[in-house]
MARDORO-467662 format. One record per atom (N, C-alpha, C, O): x, y negated, z. Coordinates in steps of 0.05 Angstrom, whole numbers, plus 5000, padded with zeros to 4 digits. Each point is the difference from the previous one (the first is absolute). Layout:
<rovexs>
XYZ ...
</rovexs>
This chain:
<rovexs>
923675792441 497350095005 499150184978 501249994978 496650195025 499250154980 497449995007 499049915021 499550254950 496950035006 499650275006 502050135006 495350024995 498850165021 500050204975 499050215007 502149804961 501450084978 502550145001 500750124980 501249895047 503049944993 499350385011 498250115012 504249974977 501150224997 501850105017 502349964993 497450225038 501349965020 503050224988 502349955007 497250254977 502450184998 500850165019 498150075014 504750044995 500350265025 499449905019 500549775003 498250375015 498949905021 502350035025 499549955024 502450114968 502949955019 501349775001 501949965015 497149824968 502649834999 497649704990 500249784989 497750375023 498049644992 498349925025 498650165011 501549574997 498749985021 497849844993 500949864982 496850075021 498349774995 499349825022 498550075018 502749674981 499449825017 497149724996 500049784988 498150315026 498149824996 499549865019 499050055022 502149624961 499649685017 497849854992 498050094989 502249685017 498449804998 502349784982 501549895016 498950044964 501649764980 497949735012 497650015007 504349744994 498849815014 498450065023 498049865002 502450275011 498749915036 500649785013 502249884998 495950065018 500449755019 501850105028 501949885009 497350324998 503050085014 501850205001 501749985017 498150254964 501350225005 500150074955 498950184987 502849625006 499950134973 502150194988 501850055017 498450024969 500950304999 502749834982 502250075006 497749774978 501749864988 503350095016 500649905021 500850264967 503249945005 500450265021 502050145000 495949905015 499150205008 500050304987 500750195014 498549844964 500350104978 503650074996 501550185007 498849664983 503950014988 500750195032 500350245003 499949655008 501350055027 499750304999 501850164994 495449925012 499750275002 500950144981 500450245006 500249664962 502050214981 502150005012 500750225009 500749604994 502949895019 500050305016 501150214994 497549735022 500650195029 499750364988 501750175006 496349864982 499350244992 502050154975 499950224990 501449595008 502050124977 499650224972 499949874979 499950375018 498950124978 496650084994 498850124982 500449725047 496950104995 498649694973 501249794995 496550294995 499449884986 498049785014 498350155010 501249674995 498749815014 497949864984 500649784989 498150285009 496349884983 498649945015 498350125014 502649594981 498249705022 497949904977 500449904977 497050155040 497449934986 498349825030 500750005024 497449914967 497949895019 496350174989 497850015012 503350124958 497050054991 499750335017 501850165002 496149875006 498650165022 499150174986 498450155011 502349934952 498850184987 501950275002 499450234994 503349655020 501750285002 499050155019 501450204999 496349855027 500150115005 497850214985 497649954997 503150194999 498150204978 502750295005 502350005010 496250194978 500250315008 503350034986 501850135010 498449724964 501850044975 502749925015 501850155008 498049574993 502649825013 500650055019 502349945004 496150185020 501549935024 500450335000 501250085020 498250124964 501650335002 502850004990 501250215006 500249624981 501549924987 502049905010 502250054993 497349795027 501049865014 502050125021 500150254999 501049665016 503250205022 498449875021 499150155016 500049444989 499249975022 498149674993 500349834982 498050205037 498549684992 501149855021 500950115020 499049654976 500249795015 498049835001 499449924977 498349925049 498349835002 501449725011 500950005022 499149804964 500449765005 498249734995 500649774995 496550415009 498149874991 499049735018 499950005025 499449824961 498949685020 497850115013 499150214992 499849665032 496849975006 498249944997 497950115008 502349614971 497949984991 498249954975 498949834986 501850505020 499150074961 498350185009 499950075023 498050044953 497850305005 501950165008 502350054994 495450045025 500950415006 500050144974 498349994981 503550125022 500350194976 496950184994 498250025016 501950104953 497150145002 500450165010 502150045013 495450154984 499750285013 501650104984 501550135014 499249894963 501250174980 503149975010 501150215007 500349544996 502150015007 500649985029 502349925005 495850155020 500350035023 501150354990 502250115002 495049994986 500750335007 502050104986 501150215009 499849694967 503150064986 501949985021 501350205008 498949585001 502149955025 500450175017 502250075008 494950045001 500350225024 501450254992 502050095012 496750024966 500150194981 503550025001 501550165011 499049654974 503250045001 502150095021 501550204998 498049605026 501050105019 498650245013 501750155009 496949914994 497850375012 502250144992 501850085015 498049964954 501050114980 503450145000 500950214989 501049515036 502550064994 501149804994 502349995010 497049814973 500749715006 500849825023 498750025021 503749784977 501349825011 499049774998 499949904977 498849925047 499649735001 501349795019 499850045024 501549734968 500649825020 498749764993 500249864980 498650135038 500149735017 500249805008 498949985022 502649734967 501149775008 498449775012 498249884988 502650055036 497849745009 497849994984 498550194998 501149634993 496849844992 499450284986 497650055005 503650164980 498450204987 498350105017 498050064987 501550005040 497550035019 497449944989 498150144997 502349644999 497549844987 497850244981 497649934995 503550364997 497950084991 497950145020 498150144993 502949785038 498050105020 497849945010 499250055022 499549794953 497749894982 498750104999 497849925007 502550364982 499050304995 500650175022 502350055007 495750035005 500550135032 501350294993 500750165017 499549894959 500950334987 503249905003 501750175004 498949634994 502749904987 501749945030 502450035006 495149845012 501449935027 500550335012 501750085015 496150064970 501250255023 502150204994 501050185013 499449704953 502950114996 502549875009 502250124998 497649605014 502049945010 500050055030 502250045010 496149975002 500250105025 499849785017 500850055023 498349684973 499849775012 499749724981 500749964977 497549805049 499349784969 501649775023 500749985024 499349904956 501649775006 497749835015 497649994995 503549895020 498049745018 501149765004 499149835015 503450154970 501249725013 502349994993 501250174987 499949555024 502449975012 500049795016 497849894996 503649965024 501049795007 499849734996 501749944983 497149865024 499649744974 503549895015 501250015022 499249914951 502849804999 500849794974 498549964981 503449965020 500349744985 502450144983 500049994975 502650155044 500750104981 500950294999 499350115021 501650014969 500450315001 501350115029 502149905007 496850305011 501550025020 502050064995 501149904980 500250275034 503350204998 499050235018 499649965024 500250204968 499350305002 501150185004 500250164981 501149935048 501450235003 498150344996 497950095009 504350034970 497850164995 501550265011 502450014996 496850185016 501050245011 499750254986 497850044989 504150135008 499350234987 498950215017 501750155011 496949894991 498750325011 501150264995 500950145018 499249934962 502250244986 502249954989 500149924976 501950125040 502449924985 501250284978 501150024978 497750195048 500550204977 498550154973 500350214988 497449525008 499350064971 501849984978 502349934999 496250154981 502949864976 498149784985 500250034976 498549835030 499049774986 501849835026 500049774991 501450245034 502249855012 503250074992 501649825003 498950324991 501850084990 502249714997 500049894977 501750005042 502449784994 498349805007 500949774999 496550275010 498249705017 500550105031 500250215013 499749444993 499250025029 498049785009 498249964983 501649905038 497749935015 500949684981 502449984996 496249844994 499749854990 498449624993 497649965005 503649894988 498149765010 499849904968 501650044981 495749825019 498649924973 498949795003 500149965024 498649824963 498849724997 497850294984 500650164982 497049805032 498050124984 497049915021 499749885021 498450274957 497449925025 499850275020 500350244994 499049665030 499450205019 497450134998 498349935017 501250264965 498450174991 499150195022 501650165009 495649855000 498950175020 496950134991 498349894988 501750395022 498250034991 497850185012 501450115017 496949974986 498450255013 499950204993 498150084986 504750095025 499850314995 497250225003 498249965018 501750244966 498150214986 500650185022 502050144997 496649885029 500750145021 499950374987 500750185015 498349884956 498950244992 502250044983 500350234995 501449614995 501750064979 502950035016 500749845018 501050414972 502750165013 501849684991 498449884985 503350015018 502649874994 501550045017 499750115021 502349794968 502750055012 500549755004 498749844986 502750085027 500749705003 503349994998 501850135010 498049634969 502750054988 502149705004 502549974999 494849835006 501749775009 498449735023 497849914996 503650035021 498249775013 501649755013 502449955000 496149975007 500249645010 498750045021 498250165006 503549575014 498249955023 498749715001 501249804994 496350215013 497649765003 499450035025 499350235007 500749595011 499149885023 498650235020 497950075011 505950014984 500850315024 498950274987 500350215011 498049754958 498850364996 501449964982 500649784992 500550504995 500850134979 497649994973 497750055004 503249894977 498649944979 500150164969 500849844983 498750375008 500350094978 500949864977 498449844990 504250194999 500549904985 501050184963 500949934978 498550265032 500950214977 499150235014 500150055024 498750134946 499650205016 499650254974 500449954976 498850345032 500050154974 497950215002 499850095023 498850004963 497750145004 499350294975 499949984975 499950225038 499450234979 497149984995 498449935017 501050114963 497349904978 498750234986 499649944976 499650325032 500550224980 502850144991 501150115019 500349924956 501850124990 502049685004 502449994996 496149815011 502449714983 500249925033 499050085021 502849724973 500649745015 499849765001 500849894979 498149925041 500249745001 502049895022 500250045024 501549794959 501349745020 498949765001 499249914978 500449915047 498649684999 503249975026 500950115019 499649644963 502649795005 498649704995 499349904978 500449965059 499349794996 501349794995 499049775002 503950274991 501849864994 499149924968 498850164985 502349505007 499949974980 498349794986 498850054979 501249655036 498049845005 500949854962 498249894986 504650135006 500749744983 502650184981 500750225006 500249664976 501650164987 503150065012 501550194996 498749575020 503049945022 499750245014 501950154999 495749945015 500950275014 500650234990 500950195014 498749824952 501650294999 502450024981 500350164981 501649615029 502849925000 501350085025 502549995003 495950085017 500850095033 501250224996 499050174985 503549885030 501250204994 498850315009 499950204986 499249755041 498850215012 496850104986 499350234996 499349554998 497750084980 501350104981 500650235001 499949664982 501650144972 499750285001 498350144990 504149935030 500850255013 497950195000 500050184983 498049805037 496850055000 499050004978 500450234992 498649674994 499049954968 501750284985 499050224994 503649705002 501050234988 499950325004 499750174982 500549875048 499750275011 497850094994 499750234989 497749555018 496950084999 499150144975 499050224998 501749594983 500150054975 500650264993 498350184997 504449855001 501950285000 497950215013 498250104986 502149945037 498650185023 497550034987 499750224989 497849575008 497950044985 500450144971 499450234998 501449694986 499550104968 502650315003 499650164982 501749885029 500850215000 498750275021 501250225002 496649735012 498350135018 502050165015 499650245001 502549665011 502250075020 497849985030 498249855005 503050375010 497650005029 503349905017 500149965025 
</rovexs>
């Protein structure tokens, strides 16, 4: 972990990942390691303090990551509009399950392009066939259609905002957004609702996903 102090360096090879340490259900714990694991020479700076988003750190930066809990404050105004700022700007953002949660801030839901409303009540994790929509992106690149123990994440799409739809599930006969990618100004956003616990991103096919996204995002490859 670091503080809202830390020193991001080339902005090619550092990512900033902001969790929640001790959550009740989605903690970033191990979560963290993994994503150095997968990302290989990028620099991985796992924080939970909300002071990185500011003008300095996140220009610096190759790509952010949100892996924030729900139930914490909305971010301020100051670090809503840094956020935006970044990505407008030309900046890379993803997305992970519970990171939604900053659609708290209706500026924040409409950069993702949809808010979460739910999931499913259950006892224990479903199994989740997840479908790829573009196979010929390169955030699929060596993936294919896929099954997961995760939560069935649904949500109410931004009938105003362009996406692409990049991954889905079926729920009781409709097709369900499950990934998707959005132009923001000069930047990009990815939201991947995969990713309920630290076991899922040991999945080979997430992994896979995670790595490309990553790649594809901080290298601004179209």
């Amino acid at each position: 972990m670091v503080n809202s102090d830390m020193k991001c360096g080339e902005r090619q090879k550092n990512v900033i990942f902001l969790g929640t340490a001790n959550a009740k259900y989605h903690p970033m714990e191990g979560i963290d390691i993994r994503l150095s694991e997968l990302l290989g020479e990028m620099n991985v700076i796992a924080t939970e303090d909300t002071g990185v988003l500011n003008p300095l750190q996140l220009n610096e930066c190759a790509l952010f990551i949100l892996y924030r809990e729900f139930d914490l404050p909305p971010l301020s105004d100051s670090e809503t509009a840094a956020l935006l700022c970044y990505v407008a700007a030309g900046g890379s953002l993803l997305v992970l399950h519970n990171g939604i949660s900053v659609q708290e801030r209706s500026e924040l839901c409409g950069l993702i392009g949809a808010a979460f409303t739910g999931h499913p009540p259950y006892e224990d994790l479903p199994r989740i066939m997840y479908h790829v929509e573009k196979p010929s992106h390169p955030i699929f690149t060596e993936v294919s259609d896929f099954t997961l123990y995760d939560e069935a994440y649904q949500f109410e799409m931004d009938s105003f905002a362009d996406i692409e739809l990049l991954l889905s599930y079926d729920f009781e006969e409709k097709k369900v957004p499950a990934a998707w990618l959005r132009k923001y100004g000069k930047g990009r956003m990815v939201y991947i609702c995969c990713g309920h616990n630290k076991e899922c991103f040991y999945n080979k096919q997430f992994s896979r996903i995670l790595t490309n996204a990553a790649t594809w995002l901080s290298e601004g490859e179209e």
